[in-house]
TORVEXRO-36908 format. One record per residue (C-alpha): x, y, z; residue in three letters. Coordinates in steps of 0.001 Angstrom, whole numbers, plus 500000, padded with zeros to 6 digits. Layout:
TORVEXRO-36908
XYZALA;...
***
This chain:
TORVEXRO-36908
932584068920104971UNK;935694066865103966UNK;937659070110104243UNK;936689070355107500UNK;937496067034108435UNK;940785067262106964UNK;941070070778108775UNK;940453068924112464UNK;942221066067111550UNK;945320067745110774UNK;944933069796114049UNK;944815066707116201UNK;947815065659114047UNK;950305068634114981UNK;948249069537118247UNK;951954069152119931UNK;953891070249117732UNK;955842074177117912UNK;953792076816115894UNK;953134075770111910UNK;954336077910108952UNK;952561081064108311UNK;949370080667105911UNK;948149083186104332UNK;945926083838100967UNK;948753085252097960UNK;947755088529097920UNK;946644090501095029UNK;946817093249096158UNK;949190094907093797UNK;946402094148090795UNK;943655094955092370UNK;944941098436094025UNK;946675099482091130UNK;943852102426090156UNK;943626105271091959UNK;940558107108089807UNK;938624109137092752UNK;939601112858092508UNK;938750114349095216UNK;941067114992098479UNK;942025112346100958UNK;940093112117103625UNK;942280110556105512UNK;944835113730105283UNK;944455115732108354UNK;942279118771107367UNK;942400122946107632UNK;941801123695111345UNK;943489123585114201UNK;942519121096116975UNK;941821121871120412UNK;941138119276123044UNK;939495119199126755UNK;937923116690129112UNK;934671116185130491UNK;933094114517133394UNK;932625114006137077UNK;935524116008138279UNK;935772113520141208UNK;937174110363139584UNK;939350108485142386UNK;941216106828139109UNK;941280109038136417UNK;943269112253136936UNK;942460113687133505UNK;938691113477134873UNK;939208114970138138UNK;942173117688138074UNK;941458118484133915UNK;937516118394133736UNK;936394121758131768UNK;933081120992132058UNK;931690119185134875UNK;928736116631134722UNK;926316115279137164UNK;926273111595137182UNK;923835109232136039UNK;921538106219137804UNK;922109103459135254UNK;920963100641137871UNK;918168099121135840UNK;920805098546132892UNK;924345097605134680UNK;924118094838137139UNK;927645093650138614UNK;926830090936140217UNK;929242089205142787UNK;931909091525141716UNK;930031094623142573UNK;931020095174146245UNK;935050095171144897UNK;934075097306141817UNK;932223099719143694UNK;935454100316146185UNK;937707100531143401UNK;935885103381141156UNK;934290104903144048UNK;930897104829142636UNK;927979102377142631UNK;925286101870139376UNK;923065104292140603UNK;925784107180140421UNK;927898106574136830UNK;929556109468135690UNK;929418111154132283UNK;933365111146131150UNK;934939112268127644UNK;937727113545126225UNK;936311115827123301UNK;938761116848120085UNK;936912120064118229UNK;938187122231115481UNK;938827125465116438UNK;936568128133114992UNK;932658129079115124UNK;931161126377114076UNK;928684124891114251UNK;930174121442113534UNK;928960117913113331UNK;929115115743116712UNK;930378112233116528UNK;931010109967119840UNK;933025107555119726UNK;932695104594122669UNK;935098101163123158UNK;934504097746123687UNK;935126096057126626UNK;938913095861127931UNK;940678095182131198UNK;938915097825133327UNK;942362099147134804UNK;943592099754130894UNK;941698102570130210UNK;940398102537126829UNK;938948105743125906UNK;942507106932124599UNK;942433104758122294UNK;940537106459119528UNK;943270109694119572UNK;944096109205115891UNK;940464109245114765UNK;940275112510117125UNK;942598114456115689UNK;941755113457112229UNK;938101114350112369UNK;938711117579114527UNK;941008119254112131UNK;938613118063109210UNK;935220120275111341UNK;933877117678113384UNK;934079117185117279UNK;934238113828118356UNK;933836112860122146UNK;935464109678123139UNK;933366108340125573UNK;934570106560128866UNK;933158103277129770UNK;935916101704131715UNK;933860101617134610UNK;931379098777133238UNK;934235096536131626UNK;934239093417132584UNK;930652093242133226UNK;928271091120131308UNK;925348091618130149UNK;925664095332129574UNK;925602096226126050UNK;922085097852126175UNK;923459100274129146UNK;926972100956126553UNK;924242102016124102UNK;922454104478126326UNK;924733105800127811UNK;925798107422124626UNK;922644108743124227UNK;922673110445127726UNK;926465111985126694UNK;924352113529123516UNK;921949115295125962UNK;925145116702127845UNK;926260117991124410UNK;922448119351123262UNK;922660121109126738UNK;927044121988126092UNK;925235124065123106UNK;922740125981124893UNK;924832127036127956UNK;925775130574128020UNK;929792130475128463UNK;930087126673127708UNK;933008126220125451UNK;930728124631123344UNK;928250127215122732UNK;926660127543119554UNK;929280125107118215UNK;927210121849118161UNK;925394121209115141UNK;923013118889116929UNK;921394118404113368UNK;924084116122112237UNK;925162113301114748UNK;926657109905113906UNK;927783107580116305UNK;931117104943116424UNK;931778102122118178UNK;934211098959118827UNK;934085095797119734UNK;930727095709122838UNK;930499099153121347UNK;929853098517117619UNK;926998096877119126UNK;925729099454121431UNK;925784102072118840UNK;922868100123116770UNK;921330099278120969UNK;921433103676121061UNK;919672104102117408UNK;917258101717118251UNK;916600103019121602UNK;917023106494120414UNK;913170106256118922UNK;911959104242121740UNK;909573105584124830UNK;910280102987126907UNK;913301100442128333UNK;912412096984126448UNK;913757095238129256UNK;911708097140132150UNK;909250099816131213UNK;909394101293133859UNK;912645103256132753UNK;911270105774130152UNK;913739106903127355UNK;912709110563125885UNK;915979111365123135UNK;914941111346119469UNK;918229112859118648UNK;919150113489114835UNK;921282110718114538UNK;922311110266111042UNK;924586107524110507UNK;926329104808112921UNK;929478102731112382UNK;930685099825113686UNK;934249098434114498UNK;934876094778114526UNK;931586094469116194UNK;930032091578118689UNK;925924091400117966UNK;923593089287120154UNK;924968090396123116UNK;922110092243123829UNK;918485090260122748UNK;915437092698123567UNK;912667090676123579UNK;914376087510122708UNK;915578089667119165UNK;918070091310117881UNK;918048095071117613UNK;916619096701114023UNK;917927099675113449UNK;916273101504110830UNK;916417104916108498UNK;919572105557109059UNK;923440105197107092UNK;925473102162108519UNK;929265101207107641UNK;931103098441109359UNK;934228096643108675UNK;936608094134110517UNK;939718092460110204UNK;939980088614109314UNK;942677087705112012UNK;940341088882115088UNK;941473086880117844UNK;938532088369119766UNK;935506088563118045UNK;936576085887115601UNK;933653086793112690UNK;932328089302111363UNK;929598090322113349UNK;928336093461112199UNK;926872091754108849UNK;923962090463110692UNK;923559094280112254UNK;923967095405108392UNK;921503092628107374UNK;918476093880109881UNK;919100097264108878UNK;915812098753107169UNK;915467101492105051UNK;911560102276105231UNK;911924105832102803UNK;912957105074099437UNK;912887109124098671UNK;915051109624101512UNK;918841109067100539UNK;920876106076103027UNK;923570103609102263UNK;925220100759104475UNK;928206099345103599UNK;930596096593105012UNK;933946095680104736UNK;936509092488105429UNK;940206093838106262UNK;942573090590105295UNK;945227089931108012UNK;943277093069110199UNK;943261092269113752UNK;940582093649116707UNK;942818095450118812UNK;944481097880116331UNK;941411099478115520UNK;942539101168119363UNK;945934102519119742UNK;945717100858123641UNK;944989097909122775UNK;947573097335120005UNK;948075093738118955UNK;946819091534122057UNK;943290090930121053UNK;943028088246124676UNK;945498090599126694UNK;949373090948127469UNK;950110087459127032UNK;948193086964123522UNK;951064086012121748UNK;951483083172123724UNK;948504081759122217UNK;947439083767118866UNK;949781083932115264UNK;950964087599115455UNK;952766086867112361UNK;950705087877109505UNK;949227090870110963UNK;949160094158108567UNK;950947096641110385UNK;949099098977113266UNK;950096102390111297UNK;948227100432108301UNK;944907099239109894UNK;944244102779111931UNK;945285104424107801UNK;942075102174106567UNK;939869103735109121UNK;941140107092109125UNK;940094106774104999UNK;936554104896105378UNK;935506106897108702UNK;936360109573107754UNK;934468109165103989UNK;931716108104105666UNK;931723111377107677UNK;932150113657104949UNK;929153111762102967UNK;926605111456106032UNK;927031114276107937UNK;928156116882104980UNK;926725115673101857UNK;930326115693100187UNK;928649112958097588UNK;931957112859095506UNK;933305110172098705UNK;930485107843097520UNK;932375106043094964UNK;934597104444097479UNK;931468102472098781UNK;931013101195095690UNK;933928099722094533UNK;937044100545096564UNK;939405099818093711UNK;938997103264092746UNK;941277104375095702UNK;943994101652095208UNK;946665103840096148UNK;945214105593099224UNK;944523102240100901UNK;946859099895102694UNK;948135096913100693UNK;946389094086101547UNK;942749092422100339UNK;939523093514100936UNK;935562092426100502UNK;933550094968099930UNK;929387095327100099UNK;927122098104100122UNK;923308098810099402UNK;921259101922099133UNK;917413102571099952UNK;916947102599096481UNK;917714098803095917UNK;914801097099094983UNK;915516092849095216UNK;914157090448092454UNK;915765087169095025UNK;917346087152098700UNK;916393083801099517UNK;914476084584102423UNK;911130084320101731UNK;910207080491101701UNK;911378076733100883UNK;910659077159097127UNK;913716077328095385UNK;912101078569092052UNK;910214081461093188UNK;912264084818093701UNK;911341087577096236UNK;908965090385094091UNK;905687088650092975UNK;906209087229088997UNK;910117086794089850UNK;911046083142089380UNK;914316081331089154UNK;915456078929086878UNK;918698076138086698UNK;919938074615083723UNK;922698071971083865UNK;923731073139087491UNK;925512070356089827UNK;924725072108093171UNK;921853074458093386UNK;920229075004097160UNK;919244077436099749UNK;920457077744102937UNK;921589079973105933UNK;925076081451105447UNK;927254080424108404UNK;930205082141110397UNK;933494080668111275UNK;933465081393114912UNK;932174078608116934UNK;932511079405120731UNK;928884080583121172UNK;926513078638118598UNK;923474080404119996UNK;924662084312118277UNK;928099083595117107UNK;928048080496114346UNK;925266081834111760UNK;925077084678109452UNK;921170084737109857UNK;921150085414106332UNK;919931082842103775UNK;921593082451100151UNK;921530080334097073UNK;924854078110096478UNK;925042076752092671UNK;927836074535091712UNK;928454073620088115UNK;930972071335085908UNK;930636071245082119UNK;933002068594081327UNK;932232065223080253UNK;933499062767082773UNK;936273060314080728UNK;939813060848079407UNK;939212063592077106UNK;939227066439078465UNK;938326068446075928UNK;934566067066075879UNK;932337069869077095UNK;928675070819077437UNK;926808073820076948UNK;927807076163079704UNK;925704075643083166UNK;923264078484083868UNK;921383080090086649UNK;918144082795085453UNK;916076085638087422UNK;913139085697084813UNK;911597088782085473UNK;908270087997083964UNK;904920089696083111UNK;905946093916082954UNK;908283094278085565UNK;910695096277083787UNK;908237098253081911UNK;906567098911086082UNK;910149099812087012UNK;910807102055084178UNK;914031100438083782UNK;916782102394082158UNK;920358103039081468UNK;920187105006084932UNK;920111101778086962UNK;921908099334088018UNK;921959095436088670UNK;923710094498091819UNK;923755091423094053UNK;926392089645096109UNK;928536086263094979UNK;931917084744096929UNK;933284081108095693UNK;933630078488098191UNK;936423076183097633UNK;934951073644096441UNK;934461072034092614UNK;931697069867091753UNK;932802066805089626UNK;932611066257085673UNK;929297065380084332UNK;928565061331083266UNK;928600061260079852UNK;924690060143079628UNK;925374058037076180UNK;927746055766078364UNK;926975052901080704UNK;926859054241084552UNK;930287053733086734UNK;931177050930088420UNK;932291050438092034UNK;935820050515090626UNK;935199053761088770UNK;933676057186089511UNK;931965059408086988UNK;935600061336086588UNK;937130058391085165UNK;938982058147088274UNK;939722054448090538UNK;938131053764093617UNK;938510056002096654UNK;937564059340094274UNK;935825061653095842UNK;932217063456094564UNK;933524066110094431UNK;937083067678092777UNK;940191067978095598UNK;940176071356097817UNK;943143073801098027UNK;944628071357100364UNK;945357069491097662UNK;945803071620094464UNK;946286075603093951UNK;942609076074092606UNK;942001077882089219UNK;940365081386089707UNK;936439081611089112UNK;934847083948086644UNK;931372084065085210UNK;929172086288082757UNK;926144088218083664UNK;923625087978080351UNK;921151089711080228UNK;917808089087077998UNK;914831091485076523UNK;911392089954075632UNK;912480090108071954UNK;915210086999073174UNK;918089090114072516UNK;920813089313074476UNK;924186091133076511UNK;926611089854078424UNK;929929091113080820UNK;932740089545082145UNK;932078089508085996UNK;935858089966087113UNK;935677093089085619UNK;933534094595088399UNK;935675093660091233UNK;937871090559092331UNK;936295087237092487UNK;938422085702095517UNK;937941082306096826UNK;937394082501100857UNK;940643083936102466UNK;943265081538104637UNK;942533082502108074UNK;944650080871111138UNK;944346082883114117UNK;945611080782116999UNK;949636079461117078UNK;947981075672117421UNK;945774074365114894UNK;943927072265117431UNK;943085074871119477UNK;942196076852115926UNK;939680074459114984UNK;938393074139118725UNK;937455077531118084UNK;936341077881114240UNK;934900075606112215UNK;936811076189109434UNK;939939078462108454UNK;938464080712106772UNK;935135083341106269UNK;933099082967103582UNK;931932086607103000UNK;930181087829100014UNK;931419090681097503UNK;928730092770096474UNK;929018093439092051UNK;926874096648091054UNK;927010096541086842UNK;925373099740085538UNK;922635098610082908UNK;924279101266080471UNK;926881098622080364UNK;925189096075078479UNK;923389098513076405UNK;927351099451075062UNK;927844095443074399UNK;924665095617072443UNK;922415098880071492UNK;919566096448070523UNK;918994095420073682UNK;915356097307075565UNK;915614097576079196UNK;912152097963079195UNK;911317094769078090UNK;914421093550080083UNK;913251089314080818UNK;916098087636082091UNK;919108088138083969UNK;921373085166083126UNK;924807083867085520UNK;926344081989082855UNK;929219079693083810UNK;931098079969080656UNK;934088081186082033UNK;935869078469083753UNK;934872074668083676UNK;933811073994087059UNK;933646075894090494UNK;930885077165093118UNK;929619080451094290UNK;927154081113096130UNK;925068084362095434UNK;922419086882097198UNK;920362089878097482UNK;919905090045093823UNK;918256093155092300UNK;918311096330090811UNK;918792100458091890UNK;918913103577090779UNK;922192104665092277UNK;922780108046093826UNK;924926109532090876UNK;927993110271093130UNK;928599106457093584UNK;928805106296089508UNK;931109109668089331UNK;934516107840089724UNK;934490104040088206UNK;937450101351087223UNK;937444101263083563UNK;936662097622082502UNK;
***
């Protein structure tokens, strides 16, 4: 909170002054990316065939020539009335497209690999943009890549309801009508897409609006009915295998009052900390609702957090003005990564998450993991990472109830020793310009805080390291037949924020005139923030205990960087900066998988089976605060294990 306060107050302080000096998180990049340990191709290299392009669509558009003089296969149009309502614009809308709600055409511009096929069908569908910009262009690179790799991917046009509000359930199915085109494209004796659609293996992408509307079309894709009027039936049930969201919005759309589940099915997102649109990242609370009901079945989500990644270069349209032409007029344009190096990161995770969903190439998994192990493929910058299969089983998320000791499967409870902060509470988002679906995380977590120094002069005077336990209890590992074949994974991201040294307990209690830290009066509770002083880096063990009191432990910086919450400053005026965000920066959680064959190395004594605690020991630095979820254990797919970062 007093970061915050010094954060506004510094605002109001410069609020008319010329733009401040460019902050931005020291990068280290050039540790972290220094691996490159996955051997298999890049998948962001263009691939063997040749690509062939055409458009499809109403072959009357009054704006579009490529959709009325270019069309190779023409479409009938669609009524989408009970979804898209344009309200007092409508009458001018209507003249300019030449086309009312009840008549919406079916437009794309389709890249496909020449040959037999069949290949895998991925649409692709933008957020919302000036409506006279046309977006659907946009996605070209992505097009080209994926087509010469054996996909086709239709860019789907949307222009048409930009600038409406309230429409994200109709951007959603209308991608689901545009996969009926293509199931009928395949069946259509002299269609150029006959025979070539594998209809079996479908994944969907979208941006911006359309990173939601891809989870609105897998929801509604198993639906009968409209949730919002039932008297529009839905009848799809299309094989869609995997979805992916861009720098998505979410709450947009609230069926039922709720946001959209989707379920069964893979999920990757990612977005770019210096979004001057959507200003957080979004598509966590899509990748948080996402249920996998089949443990058998194989699925994976995964997320990602792009430092100094903006919204609009995920569209090679949109470019750099995330609020339109004039955004540099009011957004920092200065610490961008370039365009070539944002659209190279999607290219690389799209495209893995392609190969992996749609074509089983497992030997891409790794790069879900842990993407240290393709340091060199991927633009230099920082990135936070999370994933989770159907196979995770959790021991705590910190959803369940008010009762901090008790973890999530029954026997599971949770112990603190010697911990200065240790509470539960719902993980919030930076943005603030819509509190109702934009300022919370809707995910609850556990934040523990510790110090083990002895308040006073010495500094030397320490106590026994501060600790936070999952205790297992009763058989739980002997019930989950727990082995070297598993793993332990959970999520953990520092604040900035130290708690202070511990009162000596054999000494009198402070005065007024002097805090616990030995400090005068006017010290604060807790130690100064990186306003004040470049903050040590946090590290921590993982222990881990058998029934027989055995113990293991690992350093946790070994699995992955341990980064306090990235400098973010959007806007060219800090007022207006904290106007808009509550703070400059995202807290966003790193997800740590640590195979159990690990600890078995540090220590062949220790049985997994009668595995009793799991043990975040603060012994690594004095003081700091993280705050940690979704704790538990899997047994990984063996791909994800088959490339690794040697410790």
């Amino acid at each position: 909170m007093m970061r915050l306060v010094r954060y506004c107050m510094g605002a109001a302080m410069f609020a008319s002054a010329c733009t401040p000096a460019l902050k931005l998180t020291p990068s280290d990049a050039p540790t972290v990316l220094a691996h490159q340990v996955l051997e298999a191709a890049d998948p962001g290299l263009p691939g063997p065939y040749e690509v062939l392009q055409l458009y499809y669509g109403s072959g009357t558009d009054k704006n579009r020539v490529e959709y009325r003089d270019s069309v190779a296969i023409t479409t009938e149009p669609v009524d989408a009335s009970k979804l898209v309502s344009l309200g007092g614009a409508a009458d001018s809308r209507n003249e300019y497209w030449g086309f009312t709600p009840t008549e919406m055409p079916l437009n794309a511009r389709v890249w496909y690999p020449k040959g037999d096929g069949p290949f895998p069908l991925v649409l692709v569908v933008h957020g919302n943009h000036s409506m006279r910009d046309f977006s659907d262009p946009g996605y070209d690179y992505l097009g080209e890549l994926l087509a010469s790799r054996g996909y086709i991917l239709a860019s789907v046009d949307e222009n048409f309801i930009n600038g409406a509000r309230g429409e994200n359930d109709a951007r959603g199915w209308f991608l689901l009508k545009h996969l009926g085109e293509f199931e009928h494209f395949n069946e259509e004796e002299g269609n150029p897409f006959e025979g070539k659609v594998d209809m079996s293996n479908v994944a969907l992408i979208g941006h911006s609006r359309g990173g939601e509307a891809v989870a609105n079309a897998a929801a509604f894709n198993k639906l009968t009915h409209y949730p919002d009027d039932a008297s529009l039936t839905f009848d799809f049930d299309f094989d869609i295998k995997g979805i992916v969201s861009i720098a998505p919005v979410d709450g947009q759309y609230l069926p039922t009052g709720r946001g959209v589940v989707v379920e069964d099915m893979s999920y990757l997102t990612f977005h770019g900390s210096h979004d001057g649109d959507v200003t957080s990242f979004h598509g966590l609370r899509i990748y948080d609702r996402l249920r996998f009901n089949d443990s058998a079945d194989f699925r994976f989500k995964a997320a990602v957090y792009v430092y100094r990644a903006n919204h609009g270069q995920w569209n090679s349209v949109w470019g750099s003005g995330d609020i339109g032409p004039r955004s540099a007029r009011t957004l920092d344009l200065r610490g961008l990564i370039p365009q070539v190096d944002q659209r190279r990161f999607a290219e690389i995770y799209v495209s893995s998450f392609m190969e992996v969903v749609l074509k089983g190439r497992l030997e891409y998994l790794p790069i879900f993991r842990d993407h240290r192990v393709i340091g060199q493929w991927l633009p230099s910058t920082m990135y936070i990472t999370r994933f989770e299969t159907n196979a995770f089983r959790p021991l705590a998320t910190f959803e369940e109830d008010i009762d901090v000791t008790r973890g999530t499967e029954d026997g599971v409870s949770l112990r603190g020793v010697s911990l200065s902060t240790w509470r539960e509470a719902t993980l919030m988002l930076r943005s603030s310009n819509r509190p109702t679906t934009s300022a919370s995380q809707e995910n609850q977590a556990v934040t523990l805080g510790w110090n083990n120094r002895i308040a006073g002069a010495d500094t030397t005077r320490h106590r026994p390291a501060a600790s936070y336990s999952v205790e297992l209890g009763g058989r739980l590992a002997a019930r989950w037949a727990l082995g070297r074949q598993h793993s332990l994974e959970f999520m953990l991201g520092p604040t900035d924020s130290t708690p202070r040294a511990r009162r000596d307990a054999s000494q009198p209690a402070a005065t007024s005139a002097q805090n616990d830290d030995g400090s005068g009066r006017g010290g604060a509770g807790r130690a100064r923030g990186r306003d004040d002083l470049e903050m040590p880096a946090v590290d921590l063990s993982i222990q881990l205990e058998d029934a027989a009191g055995r113990t293991s432990s690992v350093v946790l910086s070994e699995y992955g960087a341990i980064r306090r919450p990235l400098e973010t400053h959007v806007m060219r005026r800090s007022d207006q900066e904290c106007q808009r965000c509550t703070a400059p920066w995202e807290l966003i959680l790193q997800t740590y998988s640590i195979p159990l064959s690990d600890f078995v190395e540090q220590n062949a004594a220790l049985d997994l089976r009668q595995l009793s605690v799991i043990r975040f020991l603060f012994d690594r630095v004095h003081a700091g605060e993280v705050v940690v979820d979704q704790i538990g254990i899997s047994e990984l797919e063996p791909g994800f294990l088959s490339a690794r970062v040697e410790r």
